[in-house]
C-alpha positions as CSV (number, residue, x, y, z in Angstrom):
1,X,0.0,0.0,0.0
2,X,1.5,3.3,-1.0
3,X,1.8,6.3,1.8
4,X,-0.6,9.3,1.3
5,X,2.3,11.7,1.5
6,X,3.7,10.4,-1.1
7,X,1.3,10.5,-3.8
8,X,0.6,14.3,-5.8
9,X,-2.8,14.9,-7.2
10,X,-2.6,17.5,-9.5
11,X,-5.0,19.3,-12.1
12,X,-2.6,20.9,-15.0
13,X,-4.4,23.7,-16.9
14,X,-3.4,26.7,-19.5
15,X,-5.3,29.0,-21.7
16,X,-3.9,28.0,-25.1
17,X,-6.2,26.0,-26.0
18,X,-6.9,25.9,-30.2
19,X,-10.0,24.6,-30.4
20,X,-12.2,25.9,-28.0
21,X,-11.0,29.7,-27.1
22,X,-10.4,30.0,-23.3
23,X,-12.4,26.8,-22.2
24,X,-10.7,26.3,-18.8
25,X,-11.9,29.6,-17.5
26,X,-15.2,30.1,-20.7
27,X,-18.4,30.8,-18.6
28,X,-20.0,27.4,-17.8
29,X,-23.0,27.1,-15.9
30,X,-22.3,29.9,-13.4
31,X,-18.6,29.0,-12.9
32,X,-15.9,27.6,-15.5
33,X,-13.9,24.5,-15.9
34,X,-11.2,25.2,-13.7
35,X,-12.9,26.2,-10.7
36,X,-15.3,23.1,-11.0
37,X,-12.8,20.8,-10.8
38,X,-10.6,22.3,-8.3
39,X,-14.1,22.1,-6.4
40,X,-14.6,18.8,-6.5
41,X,-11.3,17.9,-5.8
42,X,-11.6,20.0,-2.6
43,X,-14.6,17.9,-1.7
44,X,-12.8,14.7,-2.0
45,X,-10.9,12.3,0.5
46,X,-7.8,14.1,-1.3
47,X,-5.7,15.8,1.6
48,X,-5.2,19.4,0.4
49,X,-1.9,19.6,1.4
50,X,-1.3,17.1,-2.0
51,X,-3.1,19.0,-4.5
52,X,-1.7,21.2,-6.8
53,X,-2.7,23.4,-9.4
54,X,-0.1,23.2,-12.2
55,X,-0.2,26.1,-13.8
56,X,1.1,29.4,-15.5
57,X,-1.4,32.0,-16.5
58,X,-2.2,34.5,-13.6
59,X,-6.2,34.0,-14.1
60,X,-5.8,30.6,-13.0
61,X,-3.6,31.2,-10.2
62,X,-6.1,33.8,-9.2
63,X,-8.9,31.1,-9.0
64,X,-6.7,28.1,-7.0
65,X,-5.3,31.1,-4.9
66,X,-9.2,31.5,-4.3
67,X,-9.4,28.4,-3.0
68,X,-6.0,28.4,-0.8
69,X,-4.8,25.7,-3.6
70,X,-1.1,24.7,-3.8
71,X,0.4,26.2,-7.4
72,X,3.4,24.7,-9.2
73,X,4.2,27.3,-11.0
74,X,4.4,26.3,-15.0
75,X,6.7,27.9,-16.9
76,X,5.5,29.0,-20.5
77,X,7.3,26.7,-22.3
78,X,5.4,24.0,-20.7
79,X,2.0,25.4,-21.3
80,X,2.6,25.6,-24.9
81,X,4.4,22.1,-25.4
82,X,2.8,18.9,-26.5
83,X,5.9,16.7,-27.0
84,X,8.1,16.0,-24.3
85,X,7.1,14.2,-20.8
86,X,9.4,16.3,-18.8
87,X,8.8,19.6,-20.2
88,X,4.6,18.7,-19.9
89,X,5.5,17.3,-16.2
90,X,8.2,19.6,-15.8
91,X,7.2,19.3,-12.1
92,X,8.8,15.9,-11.7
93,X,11.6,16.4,-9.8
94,X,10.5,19.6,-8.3
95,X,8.0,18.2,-5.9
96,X,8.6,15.9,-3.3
97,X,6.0,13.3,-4.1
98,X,7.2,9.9,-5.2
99,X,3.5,9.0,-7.2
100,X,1.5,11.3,-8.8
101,X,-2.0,11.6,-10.1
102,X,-3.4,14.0,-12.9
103,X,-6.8,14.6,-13.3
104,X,-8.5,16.0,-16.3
105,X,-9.8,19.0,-15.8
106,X,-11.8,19.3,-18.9
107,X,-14.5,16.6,-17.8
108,X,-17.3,18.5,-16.0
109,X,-19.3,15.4,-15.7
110,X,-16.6,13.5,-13.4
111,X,-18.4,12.9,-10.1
112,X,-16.4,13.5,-6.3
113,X,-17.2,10.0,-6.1
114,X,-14.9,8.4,-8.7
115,X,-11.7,10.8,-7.9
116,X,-12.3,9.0,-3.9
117,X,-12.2,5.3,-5.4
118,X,-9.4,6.2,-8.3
119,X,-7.4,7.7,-5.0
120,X,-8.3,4.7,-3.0
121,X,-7.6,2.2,-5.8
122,X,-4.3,3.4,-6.1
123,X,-3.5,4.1,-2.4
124,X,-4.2,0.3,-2.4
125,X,-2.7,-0.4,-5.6
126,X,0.2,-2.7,-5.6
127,X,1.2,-1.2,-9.0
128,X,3.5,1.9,-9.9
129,X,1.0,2.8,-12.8
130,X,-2.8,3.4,-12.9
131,X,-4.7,4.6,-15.9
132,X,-8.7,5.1,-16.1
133,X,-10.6,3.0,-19.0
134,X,-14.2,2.7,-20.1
135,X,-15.6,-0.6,-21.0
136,X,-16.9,-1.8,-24.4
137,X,-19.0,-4.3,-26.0
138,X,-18.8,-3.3,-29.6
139,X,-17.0,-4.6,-33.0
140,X,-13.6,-2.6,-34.2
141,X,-12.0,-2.8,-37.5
142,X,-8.4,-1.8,-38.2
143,X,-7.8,0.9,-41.1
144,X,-7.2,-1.8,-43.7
145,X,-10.9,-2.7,-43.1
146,X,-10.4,-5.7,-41.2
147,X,-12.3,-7.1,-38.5
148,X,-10.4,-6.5,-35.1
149,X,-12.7,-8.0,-32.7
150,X,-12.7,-11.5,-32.0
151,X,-16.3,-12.9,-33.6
152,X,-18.2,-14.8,-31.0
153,X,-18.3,-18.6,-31.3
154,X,-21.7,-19.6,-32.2
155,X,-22.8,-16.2,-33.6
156,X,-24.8,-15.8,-37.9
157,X,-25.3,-12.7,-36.3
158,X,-23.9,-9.4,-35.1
159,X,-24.2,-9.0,-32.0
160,X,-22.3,-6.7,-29.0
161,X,-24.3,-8.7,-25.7
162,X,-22.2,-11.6,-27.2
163,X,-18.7,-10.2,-27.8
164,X,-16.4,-10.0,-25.6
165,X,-15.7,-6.4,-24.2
166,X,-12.4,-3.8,-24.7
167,X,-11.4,-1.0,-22.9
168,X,-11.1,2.7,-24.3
169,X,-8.4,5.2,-22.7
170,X,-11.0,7.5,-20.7
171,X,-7.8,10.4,-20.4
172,X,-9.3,11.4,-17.0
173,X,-7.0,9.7,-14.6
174,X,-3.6,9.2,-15.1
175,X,-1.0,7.8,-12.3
176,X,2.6,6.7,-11.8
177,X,6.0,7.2,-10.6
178,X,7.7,10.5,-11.1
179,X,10.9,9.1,-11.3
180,X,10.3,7.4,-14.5
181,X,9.3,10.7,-15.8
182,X,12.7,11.9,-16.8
183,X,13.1,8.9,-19.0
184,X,10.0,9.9,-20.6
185,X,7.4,7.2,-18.9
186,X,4.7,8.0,-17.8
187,X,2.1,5.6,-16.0
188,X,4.1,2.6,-17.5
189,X,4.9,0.4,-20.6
190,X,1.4,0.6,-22.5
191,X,2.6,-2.6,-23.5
192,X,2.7,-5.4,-21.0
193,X,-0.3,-6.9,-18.7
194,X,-1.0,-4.1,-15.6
195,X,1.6,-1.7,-17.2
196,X,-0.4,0.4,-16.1
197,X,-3.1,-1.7,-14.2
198,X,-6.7,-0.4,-15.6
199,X,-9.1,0.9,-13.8
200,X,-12.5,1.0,-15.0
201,X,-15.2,4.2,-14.9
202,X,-18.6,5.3,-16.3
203,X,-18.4,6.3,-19.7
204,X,-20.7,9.4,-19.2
205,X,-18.2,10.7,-16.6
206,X,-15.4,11.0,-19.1
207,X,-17.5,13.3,-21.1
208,X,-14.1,15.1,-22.8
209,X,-14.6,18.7,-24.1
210,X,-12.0,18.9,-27.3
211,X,-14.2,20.9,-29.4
212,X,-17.4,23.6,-29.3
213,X,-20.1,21.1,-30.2
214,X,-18.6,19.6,-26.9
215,X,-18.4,22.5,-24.1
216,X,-22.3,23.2,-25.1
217,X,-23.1,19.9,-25.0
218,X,-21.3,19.7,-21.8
219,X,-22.8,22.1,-20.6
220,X,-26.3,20.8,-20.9
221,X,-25.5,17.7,-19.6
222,X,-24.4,19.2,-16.1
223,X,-27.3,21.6,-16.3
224,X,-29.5,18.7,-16.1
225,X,-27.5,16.7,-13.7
226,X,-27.0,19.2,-11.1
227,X,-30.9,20.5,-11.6
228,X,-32.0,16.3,-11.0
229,X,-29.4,16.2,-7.9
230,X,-30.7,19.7,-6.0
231,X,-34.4,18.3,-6.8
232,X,-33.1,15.2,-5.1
233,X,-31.8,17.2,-2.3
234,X,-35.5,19.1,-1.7
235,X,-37.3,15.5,-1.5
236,X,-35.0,14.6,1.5
């Protein structure tokens, strides 16, 4: 079992974004990204003292300053690169944590509950890497147009309750060592069995927002859900 103090949970943020102008901080039902999910991880089993904020642009640091948030200060050249693992994470050997876990901060529709059982799987975890997955009963085919997914025996028929199910990358949660960061690794292999261990969520809680159809979609969805879970709050 790993030690609390040694594990970093950390949302990394910037402004730059290409496809959707200013979406960490974009008005979003009353409040913005950013703040929602530094809110939520504020109301998890997460001890403050291991959250951080990385970050760089002085409206952000405004916000987790807000909320007496702990800032790693990212350097621009971070924010704007895409490439290398230890520029992105240039926090690696800067912070005295020897795990760490990012959270996405672009998923609205990730519930307090899941960051407390991704934390407590991993506390609990005996391995170094822990990535979050969504499960899937459906047929793939490669780009040469061939059939990917193993065809049920028994089956004239297509049909997903009978195939066996994969596992799409959710990109909410990602978790490993820091140490392997400056070899470029990050979580693990990606190739070998538990390198990273999976850990499986609710698809509508990975709700990504990439592009505009997204954030308004996004938005609606968590319009609806928090309106359903104040009703539920009245009734009690």
């Amino acid at each position: 079992m790993k030690n609390k103090k040694d594990v970093l949970v950390f949302i990394q943020a910037r402004l730059g974004s290409q496809r959707v102008k200013n979406k960490m901080l974009r008005p979003f039902c009353g409040s913005n990204l950013f703040e929602i999910s530094v809110n939520k991880v504020l109301e998890s089993d997460i001890p403050k003292e291991n959250f951080y904020a990385s970050i760089y642009e002085k409206e952000l640091k405004e916000i987790a300053n807000k909320y007496d948030v702990n800032i790693f200060n990212r350097s621009y050249e971070s924010a704007i690169n895409d490439n290398s693992l230890q520029k992105i994470y240039e926090w690696h050997d800067k912070l005295p944590f020897k795990y760490a876990i990012m959270i996405n901060g672009c998923c609205p529709m990730l519930k307090v509950e899941t960051i407390n059982k991704f934390y407590k799987h991993y506390l609990e975890s005996p391995h170094d890497g822990l990535f979050a997955v969504v499960k899937k009963k459906n047929y793939f085919w490669n780009e040469e147009g061939e059939l990917v997914t193993p065809w049920p025996k028994n089956q004239t028929i297509m049909n997903t309750k009978a195939v066996n199910p994969t596992f799409e990358a959710a990109m909410v949660f990602f978790a490993g060592r820091t140490d392997t960061i400056r070899d470029d690794i990050w979580m693990g292999s990606l190739r070998k069995k538990n390198d990273p261990e999976l850990f499986v969520m609710e698809e509508e809680e990975m709700f990504d927002i990439d592009y505009e159809w997204q954030f308004q979609a996004a938005e609606k969805l968590y319009e609806v859900k928090t309106n359903k879970l104040l009703q539920s709050d009245v009734g009690k």
